[in-house]
C-alpha positions as CSV (number, residue, x, y, z in Angstrom):
1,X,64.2,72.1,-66.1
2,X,65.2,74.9,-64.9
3,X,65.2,78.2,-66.8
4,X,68.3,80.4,-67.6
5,X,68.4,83.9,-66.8
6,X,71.1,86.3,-66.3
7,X,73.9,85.3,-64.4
8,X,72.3,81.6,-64.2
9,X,74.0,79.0,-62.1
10,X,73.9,76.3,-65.7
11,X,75.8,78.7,-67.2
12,X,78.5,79.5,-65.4
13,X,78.1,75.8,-63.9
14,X,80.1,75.2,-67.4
15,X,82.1,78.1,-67.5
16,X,83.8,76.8,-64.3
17,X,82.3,73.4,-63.5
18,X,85.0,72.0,-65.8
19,X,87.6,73.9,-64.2
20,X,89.8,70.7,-62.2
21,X,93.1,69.5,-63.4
22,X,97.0,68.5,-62.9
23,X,97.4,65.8,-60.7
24,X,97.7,67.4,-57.3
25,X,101.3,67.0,-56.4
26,X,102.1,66.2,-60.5
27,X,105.2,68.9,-61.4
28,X,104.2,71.7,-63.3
29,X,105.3,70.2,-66.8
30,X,102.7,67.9,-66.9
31,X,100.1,70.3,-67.9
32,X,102.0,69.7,-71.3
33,X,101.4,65.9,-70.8
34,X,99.7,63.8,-74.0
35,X,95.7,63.6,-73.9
36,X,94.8,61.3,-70.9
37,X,93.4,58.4,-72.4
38,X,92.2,56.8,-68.7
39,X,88.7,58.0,-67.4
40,X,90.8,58.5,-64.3
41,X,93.5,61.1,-65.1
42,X,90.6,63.1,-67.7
43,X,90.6,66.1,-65.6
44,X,95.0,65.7,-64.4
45,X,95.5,68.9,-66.5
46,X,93.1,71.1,-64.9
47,X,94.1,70.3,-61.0
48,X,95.4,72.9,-59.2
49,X,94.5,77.2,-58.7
50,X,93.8,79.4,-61.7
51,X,93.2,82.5,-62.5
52,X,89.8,82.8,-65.3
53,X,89.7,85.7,-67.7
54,X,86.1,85.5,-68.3
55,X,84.4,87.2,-71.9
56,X,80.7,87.0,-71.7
57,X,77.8,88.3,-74.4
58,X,75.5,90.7,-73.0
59,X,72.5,89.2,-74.2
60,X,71.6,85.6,-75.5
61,X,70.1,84.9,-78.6
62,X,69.1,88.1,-79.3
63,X,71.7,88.9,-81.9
64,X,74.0,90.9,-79.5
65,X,77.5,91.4,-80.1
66,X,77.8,93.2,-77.0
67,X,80.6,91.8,-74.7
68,X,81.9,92.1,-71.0
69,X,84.8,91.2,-69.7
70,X,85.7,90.3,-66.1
71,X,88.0,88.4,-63.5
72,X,87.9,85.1,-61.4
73,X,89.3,82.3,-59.8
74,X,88.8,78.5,-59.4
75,X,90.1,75.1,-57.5
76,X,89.9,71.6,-58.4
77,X,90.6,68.9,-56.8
78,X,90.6,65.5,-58.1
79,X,88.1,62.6,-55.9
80,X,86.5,59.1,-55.9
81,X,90.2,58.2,-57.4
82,X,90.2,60.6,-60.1
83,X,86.7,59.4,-61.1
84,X,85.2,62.5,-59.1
85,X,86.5,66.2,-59.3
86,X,85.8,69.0,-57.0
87,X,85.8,72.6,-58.3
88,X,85.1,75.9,-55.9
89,X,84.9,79.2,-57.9
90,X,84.6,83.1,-57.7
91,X,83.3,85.2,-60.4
92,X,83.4,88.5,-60.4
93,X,80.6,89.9,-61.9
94,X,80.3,93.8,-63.1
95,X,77.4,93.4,-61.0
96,X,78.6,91.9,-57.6
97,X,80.9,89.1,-57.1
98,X,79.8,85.4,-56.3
99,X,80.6,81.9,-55.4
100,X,80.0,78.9,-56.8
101,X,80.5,75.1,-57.3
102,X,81.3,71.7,-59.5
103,X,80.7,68.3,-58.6
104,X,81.8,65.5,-61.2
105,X,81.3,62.1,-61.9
106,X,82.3,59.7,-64.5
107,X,79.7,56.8,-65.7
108,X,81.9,53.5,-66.5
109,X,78.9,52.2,-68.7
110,X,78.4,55.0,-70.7
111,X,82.0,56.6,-70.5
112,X,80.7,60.0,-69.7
113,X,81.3,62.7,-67.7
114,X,78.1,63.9,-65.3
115,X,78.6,68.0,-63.9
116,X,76.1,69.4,-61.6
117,X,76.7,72.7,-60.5
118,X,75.2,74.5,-57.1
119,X,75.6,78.8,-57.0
120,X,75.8,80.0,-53.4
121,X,73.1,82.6,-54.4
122,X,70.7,79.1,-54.6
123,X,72.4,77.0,-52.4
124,X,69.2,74.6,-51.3
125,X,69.8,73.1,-55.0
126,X,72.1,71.4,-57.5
127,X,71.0,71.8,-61.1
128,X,70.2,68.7,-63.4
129,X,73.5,67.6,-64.8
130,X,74.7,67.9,-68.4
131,X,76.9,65.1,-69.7
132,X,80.0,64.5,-72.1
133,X,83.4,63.3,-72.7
134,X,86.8,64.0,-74.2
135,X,88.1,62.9,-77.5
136,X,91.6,63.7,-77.3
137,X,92.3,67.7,-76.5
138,X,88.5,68.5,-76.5
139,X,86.1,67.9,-74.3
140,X,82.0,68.5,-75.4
141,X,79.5,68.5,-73.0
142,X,76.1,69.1,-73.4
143,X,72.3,69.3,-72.1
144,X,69.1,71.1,-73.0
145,X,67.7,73.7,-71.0
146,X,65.4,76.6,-71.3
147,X,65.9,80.1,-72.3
148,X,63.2,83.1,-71.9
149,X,60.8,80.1,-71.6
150,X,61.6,78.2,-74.9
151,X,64.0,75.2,-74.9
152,X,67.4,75.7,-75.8
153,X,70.5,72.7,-76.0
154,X,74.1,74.1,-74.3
155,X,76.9,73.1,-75.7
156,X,80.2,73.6,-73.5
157,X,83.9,72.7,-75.4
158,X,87.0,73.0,-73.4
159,X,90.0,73.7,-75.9
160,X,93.4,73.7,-76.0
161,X,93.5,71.9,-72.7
162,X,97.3,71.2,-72.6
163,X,98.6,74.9,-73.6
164,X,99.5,77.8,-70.8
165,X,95.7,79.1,-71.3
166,X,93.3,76.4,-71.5
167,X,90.1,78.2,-73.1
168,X,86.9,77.3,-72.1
169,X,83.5,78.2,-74.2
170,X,79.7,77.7,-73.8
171,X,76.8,78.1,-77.0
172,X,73.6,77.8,-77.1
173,X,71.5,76.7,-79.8
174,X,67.6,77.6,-80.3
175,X,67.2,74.9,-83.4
176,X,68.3,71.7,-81.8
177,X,72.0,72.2,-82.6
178,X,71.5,73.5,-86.5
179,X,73.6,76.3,-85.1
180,X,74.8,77.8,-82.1
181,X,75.6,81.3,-80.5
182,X,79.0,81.3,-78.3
183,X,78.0,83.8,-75.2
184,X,80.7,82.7,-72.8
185,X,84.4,82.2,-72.8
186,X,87.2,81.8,-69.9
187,X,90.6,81.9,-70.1
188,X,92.7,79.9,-67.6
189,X,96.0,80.8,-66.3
190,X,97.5,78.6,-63.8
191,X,98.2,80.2,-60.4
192,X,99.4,76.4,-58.8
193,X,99.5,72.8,-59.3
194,X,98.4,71.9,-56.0
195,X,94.8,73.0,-55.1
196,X,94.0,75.1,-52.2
197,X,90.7,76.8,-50.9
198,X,90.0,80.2,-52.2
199,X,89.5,82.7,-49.7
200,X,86.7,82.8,-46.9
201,X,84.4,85.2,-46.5
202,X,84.0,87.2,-42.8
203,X,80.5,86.1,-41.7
204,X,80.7,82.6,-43.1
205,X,78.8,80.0,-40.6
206,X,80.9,78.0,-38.9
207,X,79.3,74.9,-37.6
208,X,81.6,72.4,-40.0
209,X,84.8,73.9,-39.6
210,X,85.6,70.9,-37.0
211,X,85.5,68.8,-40.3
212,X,87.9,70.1,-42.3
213,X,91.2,68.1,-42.5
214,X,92.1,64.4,-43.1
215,X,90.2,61.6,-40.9
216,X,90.8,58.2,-40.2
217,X,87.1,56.7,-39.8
218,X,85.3,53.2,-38.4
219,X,82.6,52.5,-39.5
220,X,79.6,49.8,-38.3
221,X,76.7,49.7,-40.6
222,X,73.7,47.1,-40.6
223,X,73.6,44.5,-43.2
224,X,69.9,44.9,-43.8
225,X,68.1,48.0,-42.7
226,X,64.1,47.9,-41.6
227,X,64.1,44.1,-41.2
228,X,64.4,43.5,-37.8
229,X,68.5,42.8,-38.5
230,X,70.6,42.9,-36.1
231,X,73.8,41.7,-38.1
232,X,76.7,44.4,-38.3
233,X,79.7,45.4,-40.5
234,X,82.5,46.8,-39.1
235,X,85.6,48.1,-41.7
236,X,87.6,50.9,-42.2
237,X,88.2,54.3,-44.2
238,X,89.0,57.7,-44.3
239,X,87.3,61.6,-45.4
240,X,89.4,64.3,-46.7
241,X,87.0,67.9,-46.3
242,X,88.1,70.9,-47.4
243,X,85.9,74.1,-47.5
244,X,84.2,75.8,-50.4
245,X,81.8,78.5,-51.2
246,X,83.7,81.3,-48.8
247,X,83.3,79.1,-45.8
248,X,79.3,78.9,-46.8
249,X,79.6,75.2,-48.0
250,X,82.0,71.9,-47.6
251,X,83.1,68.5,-50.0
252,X,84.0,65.7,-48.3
253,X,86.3,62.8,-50.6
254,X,85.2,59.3,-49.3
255,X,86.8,55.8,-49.5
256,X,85.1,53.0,-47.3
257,X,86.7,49.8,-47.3
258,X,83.2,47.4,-47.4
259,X,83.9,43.9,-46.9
260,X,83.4,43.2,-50.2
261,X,85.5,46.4,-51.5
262,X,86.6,49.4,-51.5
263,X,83.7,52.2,-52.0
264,X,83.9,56.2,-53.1
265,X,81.6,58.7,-52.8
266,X,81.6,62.9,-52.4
267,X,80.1,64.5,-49.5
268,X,78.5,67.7,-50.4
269,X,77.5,70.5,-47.6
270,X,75.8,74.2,-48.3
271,X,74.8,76.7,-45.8
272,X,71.0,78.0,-46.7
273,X,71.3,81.4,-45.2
274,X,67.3,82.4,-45.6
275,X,66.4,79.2,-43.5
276,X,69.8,78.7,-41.7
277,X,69.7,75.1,-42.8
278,X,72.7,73.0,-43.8
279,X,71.5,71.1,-46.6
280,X,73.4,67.9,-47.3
281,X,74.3,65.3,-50.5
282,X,76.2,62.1,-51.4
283,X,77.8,61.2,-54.6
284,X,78.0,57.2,-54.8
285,X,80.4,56.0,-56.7
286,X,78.4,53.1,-57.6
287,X,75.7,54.9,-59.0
288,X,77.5,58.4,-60.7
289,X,74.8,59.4,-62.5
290,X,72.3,59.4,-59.6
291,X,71.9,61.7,-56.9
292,X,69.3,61.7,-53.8
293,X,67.2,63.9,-52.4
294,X,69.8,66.0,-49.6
295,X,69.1,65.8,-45.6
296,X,68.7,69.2,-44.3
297,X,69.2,70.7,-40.6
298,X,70.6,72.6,-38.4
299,X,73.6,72.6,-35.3
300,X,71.7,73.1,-31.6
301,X,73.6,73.2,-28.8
302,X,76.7,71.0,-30.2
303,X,74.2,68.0,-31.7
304,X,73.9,68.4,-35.7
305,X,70.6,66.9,-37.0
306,X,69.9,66.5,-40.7
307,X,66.5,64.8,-41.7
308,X,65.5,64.2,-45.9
309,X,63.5,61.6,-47.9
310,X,65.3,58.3,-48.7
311,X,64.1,54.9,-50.1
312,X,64.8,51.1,-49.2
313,X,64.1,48.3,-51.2
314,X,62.2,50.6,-53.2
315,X,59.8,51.9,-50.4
316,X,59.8,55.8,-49.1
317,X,61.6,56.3,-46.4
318,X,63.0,59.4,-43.7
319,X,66.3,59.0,-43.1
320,X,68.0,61.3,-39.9
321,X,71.9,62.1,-39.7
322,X,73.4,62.8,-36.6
323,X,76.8,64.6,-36.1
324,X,78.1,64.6,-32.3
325,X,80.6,63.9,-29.9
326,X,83.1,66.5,-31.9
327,X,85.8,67.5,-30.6
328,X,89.6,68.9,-32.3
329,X,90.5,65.4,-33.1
330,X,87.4,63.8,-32.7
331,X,83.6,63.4,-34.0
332,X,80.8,60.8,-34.9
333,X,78.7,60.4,-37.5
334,X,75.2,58.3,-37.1
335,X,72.4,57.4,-39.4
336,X,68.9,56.0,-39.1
337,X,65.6,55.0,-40.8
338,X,62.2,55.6,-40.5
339,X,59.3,53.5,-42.2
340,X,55.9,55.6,-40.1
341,X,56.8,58.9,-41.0
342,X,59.4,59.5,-37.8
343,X,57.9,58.1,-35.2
344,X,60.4,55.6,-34.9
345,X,64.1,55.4,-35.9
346,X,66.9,52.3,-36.8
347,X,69.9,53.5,-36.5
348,X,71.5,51.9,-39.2
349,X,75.5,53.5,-39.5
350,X,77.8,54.5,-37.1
351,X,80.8,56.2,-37.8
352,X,83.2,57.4,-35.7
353,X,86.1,59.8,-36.9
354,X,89.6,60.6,-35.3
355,X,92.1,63.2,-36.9
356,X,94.8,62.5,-38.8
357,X,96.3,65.5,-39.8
358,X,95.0,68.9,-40.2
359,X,93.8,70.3,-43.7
């Protein structure tokens, strides 16, 4: 698990991972609406920009009652059909301002809520996710962590989540939830009900920016991968990309119409400046509450190649992502398998991606 400090990415992972809401083109009255009783419109209040008045303890569990007060902003968009949100945040720290990231995902079997966060200042990894649901105008999400070395649970509540200034707070407690220390609150006051990148930064990389907008892709994927197969799918679907982070990261909202149905997922890109890596995730749908080890690489020349750790059929695998043939309207997107280590590859998905209307 990993340990909290100052300024950890857990803890503002709460402060701002929940921050999604109103229904992207939903009128500005329905932030009023009644509690959202469908998994899928959870997070309808919270779409949109906002502006976060954030209040913050000095010190943790140290009996402080020290406080500092400071700006920010966030974004959320709603994905996987509303069973997926997207969040992009600034926070403006006394000491230096940064970026960071919310991915969502709600678990049909269990009926909660999954967050993992990712803080551009550690942007080769996501953070384990804490878990929780909504009982009418609260939400209650929680996970344990450590703090100073000594386990801790977090305990984030969202509050008055249909008024002007939904109010956000995280505690933690040191005694297994006997009692609990509130060290962080945000204040949200909505900017717009439609949501829309927050500024990028000068200097961001800009090897993805031929993603961003709406695609129309076709796909071909084999049936059976590291079997000798040589039977194909071929069906439709479409990517919606947007960038986050400043420009240092991109989310990509997935529907993939398989022959036997319809299939979401997130597409999750950061930019590891200290290796100049792109590292790379996917958010099934079908699994919410599991996430992969990401492929990581780099852009040479035009050709993008991404290369992580992967299983089939419960064996270890290396599985490579291509990105090439990009153009303004055009790009293609390949994947393959190796079983020896990468000596030799499968290719085992093609997909092939034409514009349909810029972001």
């Amino acid at each position: 698990m990993t340990r909290i400090v100052a300024l950890t990415r857990r803890e503002f992972m709460t402060a701002l991972s929940l921050a999604g809401g109103v229904a992207a083109f939903a009128p500005l009255q329905r932030v009023f609406a009644a509690p959202a009783t469908s998994p899928e419109h959870q997070w309808d209040w919270l779409v949109g920009n906002w502006d976060v008045r954030h209040r913050r303890l000095k010190e943790r569990l140290l009996g402080s009652t020290e406080w500092e007060n400071f700006g920010g902003k966030s974004a959320l968009w709603l994905a996987m059909g509303g069973l997926g949100t997207i969040d992009d945040n600034l926070v403006e720290l006394p000491a230096g301002v940064y970026r960071g990231l919310t991915i969502r995902t709600y678990d049909k079997a269990t009926r909660q809520w999954s967050i993992w966060w990712l803080d551009s200042r550690f942007p080769a990894k996501l953070d384990a996710p804490v878990t929780g649901r909504f009982d009418g105008d609260a939400g209650v999400f929680s996970g344990p962590d450590t703090l100073r070395g000594k386990p801790i649970i977090m305990r984030f509540r969202w509050l008055d989540v249909h008024s002007r200034e939904p109010h956000w707070e995280q505690a933690f407690s040191p005694d297994e939830g006997k009692s609990w220390e509130v060290n962080w609150e945000n204040f949200f006051t909505r900017t717009a009900t439609k949501a829309t990148p927050i500024d990028l930064l000068d200097g961001r990389p800009h090897e993805f920016d031929f993603l961003v907008g709406h695609w129309n892709v076709k796909h071909r994927r084999l049936r059976a991968r590291l079997v000798g197969s040589h039977d194909w799918d071929e069906f439709d679907g479409t990517l919606s990309n947007w960038p986050v982070l400043g420009g240092h990261g991109n989310v990509g909202d997935n529907v993939m119409h398989f022959p036997t149905g319809d299939v979401r997922g997130i597409g999750l890109r950061s930019f590891d400046a200290a290796s100049g890596d792109w590292l790379s995730w996917w958010f099934d749908g079908r699994a919410p509450t599991t996430l992969g080890p990401p492929v990581r690489g780099r852009f040479v020349d035009g050709l993008g190649e991404f290369i992580g750790d992967d299983t089939v059929d419960g064996k270890p695998v290396r599985t490579r992502v291509r990105w090439s043939k990009i153009t303004p309207t055009s790009a293609r997107w390949e994947q393959a398998s190796s079983a020896d280590g990468g000596t030799t590859w499968e290719d085992n998905w093609i997909s092939d991606f034409t514009r349909a209307r810029a972001p």
